[in-house]
Structures are given as C-alpha cells and as structure tokens.
N, C-alpha and C positions, 0 to 999 in steps of 0.2 A: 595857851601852850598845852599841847598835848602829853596823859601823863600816861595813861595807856596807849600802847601798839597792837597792830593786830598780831606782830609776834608774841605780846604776851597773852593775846588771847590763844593764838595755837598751841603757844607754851600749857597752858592752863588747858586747854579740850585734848593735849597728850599725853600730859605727863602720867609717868609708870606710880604716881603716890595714888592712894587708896583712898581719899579726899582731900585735894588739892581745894586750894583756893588764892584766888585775886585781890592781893589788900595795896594798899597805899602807903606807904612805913617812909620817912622823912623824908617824902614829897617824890619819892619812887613806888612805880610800881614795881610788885613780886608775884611771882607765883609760889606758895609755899603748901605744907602738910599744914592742915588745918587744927593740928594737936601743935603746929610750933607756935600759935597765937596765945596759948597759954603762958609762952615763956617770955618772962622779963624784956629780954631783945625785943620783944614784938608789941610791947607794951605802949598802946596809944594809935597801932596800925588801924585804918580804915580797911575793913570786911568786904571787897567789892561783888563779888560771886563765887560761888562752886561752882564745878562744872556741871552738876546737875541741874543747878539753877539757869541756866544759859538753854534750854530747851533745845539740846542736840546729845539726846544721851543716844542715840541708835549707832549712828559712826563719824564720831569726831573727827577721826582722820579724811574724811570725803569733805570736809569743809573747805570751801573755798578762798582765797586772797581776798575776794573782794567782799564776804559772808563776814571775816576775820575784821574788815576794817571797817564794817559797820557794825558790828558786836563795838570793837573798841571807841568807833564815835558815841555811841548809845553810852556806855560807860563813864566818856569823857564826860559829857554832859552832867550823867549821875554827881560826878565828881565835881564839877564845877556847880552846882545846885547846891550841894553842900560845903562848898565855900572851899573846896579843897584847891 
C-alpha cells in the first residue's frame, strides 16, 4: 500500500514554509515545517525528505504529474525497505 502520493510530493516541492519536509507520522504521510519535528506531536515521525533533498531546487513548480509519481514511488519504496 501506498503511503506517499505525488500530491504530497508537489505539496512538499511548493509549499510557502522555509524548510519543509516529508515524514511519516502514524502510518500517514505529511508535509510539515521541519522545526515541527522537534515537537512532541511529531515524536517517532519518519524524516522522508526536504525539498532540497529531492534535486529539483531550480523550479519545483515546472514539475510534472508524472515526475511527482515517480518521486513518490522511489519514496514508497524507501518506506517500505524500512519496514514502514
């Protein structure tokens, strides 16, 4: 079962936070501000990427649907490797 989409990869390659990132938090993905993993709520989430880490830092917005759902399969995969 799939736990990333590629909307939340394009969530994640637009969103207006200042470093976002892709975790895993009770068997959901998120996109969140990478300062909210320090708080309790977030405690035990899986880190899945920044958006800088995704190697499209020039114009996230020109990314494509189908760019989006192979970012998120690549991720799946990550996730399920580590037993997520």
């Amino acid at each position: 079962m799939a736990t990333v989409s590629a909307e939340h990869v394009l969530q994640l390659l637009r969103s207006e936070e200042p470093s976002p990132v892709l975790v895993v938090h009770r068997g959901r993905a998120e996109v969140v501000a990478e300062s909210a993993l320090e708080e309790s709520g977030y405690r035990g989430a899986l880190r899945l990427a920044g958006r800088d880490e995704l190697g499209i830092a020039d114009e996230p917005e020109q990314v494509s649907r189908e760019d989006a759902e192979e970012l998120a399969r690549r991720l799946n995969s990550a996730v399920e490797e580590m037993g997520g």
